[in-house]
N, CA, C and O of each residue as an XYZ file, in Angstrom:
380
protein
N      -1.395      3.196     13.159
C      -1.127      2.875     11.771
C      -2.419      2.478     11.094
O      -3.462      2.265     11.713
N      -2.260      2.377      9.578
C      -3.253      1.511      9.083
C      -3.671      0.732      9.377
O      -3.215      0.211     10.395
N      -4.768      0.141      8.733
C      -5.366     -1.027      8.565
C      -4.388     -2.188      7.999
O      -3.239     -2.032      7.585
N      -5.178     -3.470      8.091
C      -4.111     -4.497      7.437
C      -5.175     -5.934      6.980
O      -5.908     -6.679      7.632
N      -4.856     -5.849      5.760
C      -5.994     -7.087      5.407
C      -5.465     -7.908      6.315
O      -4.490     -7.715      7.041
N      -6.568     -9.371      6.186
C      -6.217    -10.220      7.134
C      -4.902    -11.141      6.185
O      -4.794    -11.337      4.974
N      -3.965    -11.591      7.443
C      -2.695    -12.469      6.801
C      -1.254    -11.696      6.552
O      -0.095    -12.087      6.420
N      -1.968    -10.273      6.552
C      -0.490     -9.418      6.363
C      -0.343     -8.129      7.602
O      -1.289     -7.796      8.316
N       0.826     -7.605      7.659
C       1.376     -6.825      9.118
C       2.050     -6.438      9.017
O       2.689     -7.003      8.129
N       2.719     -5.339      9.522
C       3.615     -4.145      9.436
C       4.804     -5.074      9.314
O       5.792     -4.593      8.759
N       4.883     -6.478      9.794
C       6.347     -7.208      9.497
C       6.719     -7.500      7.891
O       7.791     -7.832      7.384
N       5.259     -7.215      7.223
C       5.693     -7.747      6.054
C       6.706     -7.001      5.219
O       7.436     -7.492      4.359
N       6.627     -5.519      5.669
C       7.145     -4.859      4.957
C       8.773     -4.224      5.744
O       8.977     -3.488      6.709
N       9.532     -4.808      4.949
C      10.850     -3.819      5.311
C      11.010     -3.134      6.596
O      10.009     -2.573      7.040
N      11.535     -3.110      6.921
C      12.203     -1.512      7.956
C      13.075     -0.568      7.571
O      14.256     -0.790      7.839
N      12.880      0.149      7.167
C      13.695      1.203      6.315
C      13.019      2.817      7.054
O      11.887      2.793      7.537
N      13.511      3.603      7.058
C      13.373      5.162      7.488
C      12.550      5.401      5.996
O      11.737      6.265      6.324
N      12.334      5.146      4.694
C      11.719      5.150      3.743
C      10.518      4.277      3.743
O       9.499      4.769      3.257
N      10.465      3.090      4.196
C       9.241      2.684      4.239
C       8.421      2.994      5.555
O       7.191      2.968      5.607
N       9.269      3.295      6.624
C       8.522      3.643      8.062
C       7.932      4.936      7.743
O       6.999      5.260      8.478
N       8.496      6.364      6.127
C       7.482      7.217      6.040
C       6.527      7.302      5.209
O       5.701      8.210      5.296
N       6.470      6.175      4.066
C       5.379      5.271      3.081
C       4.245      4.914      4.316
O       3.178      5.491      4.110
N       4.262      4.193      5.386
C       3.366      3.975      6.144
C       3.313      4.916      7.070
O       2.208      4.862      7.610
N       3.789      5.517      7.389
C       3.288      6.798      8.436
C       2.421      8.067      7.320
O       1.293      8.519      7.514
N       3.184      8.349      6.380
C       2.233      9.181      5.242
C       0.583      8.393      4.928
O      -0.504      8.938      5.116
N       0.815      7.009      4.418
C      -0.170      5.966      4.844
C      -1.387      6.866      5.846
O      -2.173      7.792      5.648
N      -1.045      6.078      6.875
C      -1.782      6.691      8.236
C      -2.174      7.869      8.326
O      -3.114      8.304      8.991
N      -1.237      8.581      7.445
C      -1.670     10.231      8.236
C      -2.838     10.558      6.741
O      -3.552     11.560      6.710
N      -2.821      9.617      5.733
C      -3.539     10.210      4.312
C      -3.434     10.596      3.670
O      -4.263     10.824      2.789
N      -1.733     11.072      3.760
C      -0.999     11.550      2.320
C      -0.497     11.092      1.366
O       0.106     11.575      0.409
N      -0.897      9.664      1.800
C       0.042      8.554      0.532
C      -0.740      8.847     -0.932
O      -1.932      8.590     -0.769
N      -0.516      9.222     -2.068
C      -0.751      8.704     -3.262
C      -0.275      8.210     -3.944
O       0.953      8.290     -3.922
N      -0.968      7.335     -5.048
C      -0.364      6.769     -5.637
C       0.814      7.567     -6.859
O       0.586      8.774     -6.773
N       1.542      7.408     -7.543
C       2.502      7.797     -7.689
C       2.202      8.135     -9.142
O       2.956      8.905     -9.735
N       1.033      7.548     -9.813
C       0.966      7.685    -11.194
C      -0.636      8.443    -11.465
O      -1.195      8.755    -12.516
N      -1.027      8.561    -10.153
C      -2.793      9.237    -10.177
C      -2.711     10.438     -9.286
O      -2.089     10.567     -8.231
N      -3.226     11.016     -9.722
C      -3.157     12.967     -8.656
C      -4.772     13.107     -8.062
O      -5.252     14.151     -7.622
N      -5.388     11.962     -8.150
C      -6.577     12.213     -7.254
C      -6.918     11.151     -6.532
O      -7.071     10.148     -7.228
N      -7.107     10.987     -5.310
C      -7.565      9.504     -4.667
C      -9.018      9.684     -4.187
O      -9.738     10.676     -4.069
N      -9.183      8.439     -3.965
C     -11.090      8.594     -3.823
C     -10.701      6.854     -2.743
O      -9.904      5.920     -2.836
N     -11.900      7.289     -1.755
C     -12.183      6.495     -1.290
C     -12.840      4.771     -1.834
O     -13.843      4.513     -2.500
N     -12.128      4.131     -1.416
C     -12.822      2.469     -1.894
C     -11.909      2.337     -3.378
O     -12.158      1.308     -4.007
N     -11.303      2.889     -3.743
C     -10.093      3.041     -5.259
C      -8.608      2.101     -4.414
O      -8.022      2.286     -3.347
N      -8.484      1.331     -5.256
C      -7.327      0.506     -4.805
C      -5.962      1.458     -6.063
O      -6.086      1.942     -7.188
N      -4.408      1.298     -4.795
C      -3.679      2.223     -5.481
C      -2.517      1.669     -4.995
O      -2.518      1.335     -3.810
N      -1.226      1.448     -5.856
C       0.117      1.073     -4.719
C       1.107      2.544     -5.143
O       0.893      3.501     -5.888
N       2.012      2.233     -4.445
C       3.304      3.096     -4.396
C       4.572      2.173     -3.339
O       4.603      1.539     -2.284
N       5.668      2.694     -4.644
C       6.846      1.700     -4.061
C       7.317      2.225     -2.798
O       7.102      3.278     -2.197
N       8.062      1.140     -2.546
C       8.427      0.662     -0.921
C      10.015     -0.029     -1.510
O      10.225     -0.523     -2.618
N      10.834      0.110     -0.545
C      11.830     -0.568     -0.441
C      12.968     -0.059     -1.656
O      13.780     -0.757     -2.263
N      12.750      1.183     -1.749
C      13.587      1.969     -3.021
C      12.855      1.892     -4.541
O      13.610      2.001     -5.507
N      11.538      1.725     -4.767
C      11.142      1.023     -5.960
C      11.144     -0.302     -6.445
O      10.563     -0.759     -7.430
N      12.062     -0.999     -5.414
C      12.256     -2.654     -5.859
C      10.983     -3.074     -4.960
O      11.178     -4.214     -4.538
N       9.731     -2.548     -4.513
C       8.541     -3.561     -4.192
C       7.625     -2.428     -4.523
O       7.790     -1.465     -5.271
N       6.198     -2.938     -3.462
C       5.219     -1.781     -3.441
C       4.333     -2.356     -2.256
O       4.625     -3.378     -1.635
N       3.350     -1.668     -2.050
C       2.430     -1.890     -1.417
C       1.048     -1.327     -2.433
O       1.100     -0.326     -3.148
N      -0.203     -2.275     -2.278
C      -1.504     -1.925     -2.771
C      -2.322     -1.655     -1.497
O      -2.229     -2.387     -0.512
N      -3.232     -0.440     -1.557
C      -3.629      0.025     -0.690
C      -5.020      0.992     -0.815
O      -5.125      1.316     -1.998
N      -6.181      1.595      0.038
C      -7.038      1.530     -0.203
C      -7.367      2.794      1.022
O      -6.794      2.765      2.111
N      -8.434      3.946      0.627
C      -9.029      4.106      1.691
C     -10.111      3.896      1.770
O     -10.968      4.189      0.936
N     -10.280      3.282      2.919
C     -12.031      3.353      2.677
C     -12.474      3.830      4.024
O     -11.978      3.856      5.150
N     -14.074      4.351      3.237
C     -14.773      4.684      4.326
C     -15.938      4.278      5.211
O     -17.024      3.845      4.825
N     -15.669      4.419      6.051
C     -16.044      3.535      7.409
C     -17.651      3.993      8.015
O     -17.813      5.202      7.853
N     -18.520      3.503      8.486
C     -19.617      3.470      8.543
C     -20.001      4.645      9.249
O     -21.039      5.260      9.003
N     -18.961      5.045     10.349
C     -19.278      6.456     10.919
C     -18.795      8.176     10.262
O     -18.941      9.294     10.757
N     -18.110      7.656      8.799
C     -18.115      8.894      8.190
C     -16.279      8.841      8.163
O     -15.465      9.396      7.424
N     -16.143      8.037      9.164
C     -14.206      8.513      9.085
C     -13.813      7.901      7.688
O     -14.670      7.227      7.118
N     -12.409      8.107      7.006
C     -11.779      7.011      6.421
C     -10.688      6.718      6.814
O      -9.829      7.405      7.366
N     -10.723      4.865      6.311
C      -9.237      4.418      7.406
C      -8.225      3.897      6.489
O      -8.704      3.706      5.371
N      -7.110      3.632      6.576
C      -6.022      3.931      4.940
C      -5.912      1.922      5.561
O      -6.052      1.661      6.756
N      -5.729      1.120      4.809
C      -5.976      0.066      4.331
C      -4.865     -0.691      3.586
O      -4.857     -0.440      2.381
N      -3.902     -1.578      4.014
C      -2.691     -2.327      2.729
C      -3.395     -3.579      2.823
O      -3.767     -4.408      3.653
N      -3.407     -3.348      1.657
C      -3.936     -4.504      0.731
C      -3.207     -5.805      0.737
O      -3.632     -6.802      1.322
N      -2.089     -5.757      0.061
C      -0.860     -6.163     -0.515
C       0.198     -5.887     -0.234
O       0.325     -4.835      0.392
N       1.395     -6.661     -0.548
C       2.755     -6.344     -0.244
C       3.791     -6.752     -1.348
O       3.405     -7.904     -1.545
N       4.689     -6.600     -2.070
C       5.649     -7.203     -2.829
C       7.199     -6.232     -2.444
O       7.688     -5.105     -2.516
N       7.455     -7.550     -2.032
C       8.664     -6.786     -1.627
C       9.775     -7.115     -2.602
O      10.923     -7.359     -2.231
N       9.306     -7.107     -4.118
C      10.529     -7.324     -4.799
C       9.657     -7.129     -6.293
O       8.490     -7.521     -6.269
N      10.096     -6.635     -7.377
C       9.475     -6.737     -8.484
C      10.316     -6.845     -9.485
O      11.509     -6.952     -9.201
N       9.941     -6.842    -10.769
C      10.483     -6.651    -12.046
C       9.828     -6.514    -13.164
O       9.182     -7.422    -13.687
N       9.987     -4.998    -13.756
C       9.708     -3.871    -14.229
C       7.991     -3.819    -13.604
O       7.954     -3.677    -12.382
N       7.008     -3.888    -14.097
C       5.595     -4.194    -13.636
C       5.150     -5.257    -12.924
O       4.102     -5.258    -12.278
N       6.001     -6.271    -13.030
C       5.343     -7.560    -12.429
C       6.011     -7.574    -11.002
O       7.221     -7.783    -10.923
N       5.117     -7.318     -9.670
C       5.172     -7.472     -8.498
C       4.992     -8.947     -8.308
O       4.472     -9.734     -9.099
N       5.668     -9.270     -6.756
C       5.802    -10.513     -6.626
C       4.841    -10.334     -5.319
O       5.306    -10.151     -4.194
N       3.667    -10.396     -5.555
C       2.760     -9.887     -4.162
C       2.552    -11.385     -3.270
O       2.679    -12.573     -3.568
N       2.198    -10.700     -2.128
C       2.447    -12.015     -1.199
C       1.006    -13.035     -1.215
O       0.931    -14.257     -1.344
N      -0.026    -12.054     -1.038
C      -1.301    -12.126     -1.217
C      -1.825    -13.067     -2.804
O      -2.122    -14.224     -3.102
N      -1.709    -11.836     -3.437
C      -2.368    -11.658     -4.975
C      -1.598    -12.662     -5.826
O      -0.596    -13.328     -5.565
N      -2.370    -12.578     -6.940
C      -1.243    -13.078     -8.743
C       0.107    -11.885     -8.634
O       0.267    -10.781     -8.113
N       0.877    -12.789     -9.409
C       2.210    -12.277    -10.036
C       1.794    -11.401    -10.552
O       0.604    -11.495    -10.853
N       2.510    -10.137    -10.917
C       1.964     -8.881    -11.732
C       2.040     -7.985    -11.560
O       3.007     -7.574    -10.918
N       0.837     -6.932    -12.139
C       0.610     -5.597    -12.002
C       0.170     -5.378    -10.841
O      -0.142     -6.359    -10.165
N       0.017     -4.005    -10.271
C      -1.072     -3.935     -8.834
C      -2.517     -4.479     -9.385
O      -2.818     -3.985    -10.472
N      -3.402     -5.339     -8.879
C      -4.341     -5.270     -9.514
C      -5.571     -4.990     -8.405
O      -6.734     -4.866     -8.791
């Protein structure tokens, strides 16, 4: 799997057959974000989790030997309309 800032872990997020393919797409590098059609390395980006009622913020970056490694940032496992309730971060937008 991904990466995982420090403090957060695959427990944070749900178990769902929908979020187990949010993080396996994750991993494999197909995740985009949902509102941008190009990703770039070191660009922070979320996409919902948990039916649209959360998200994850997330990142690839690239790594000193040339690979890139897919990265969650963040977690909110609950929102309303824009404002994520991230576990990490401020109340809000992805930021």
């Amino acid at each position: 799997m991904s990466g995982f800032e420090e403090g957060l872990s695959e427990v944070d997020i749900p178990r769902s057959p929908d979020n187990e393919l949010v993080l396996k797409n994750l991993a494999d590098g197909y995740l985009r974000d949902q509102h941008i059609s190009r990703i770039s390395a070191g660009m922070r980006y979320h996409h919902h989790i948990t039916g649209g009622s959360g998200g994850i913020l997330f990142e690839y970056r690239q790594e000193p030997d040339g690979t890139v490694t897919p990265y969650v940032i963040d977690v909110a496992n609950k929102r309303h309309d824009n404002k994520y309730d991230w576990k990490k971060g401020p109340k809000g937008p992805p930021y």
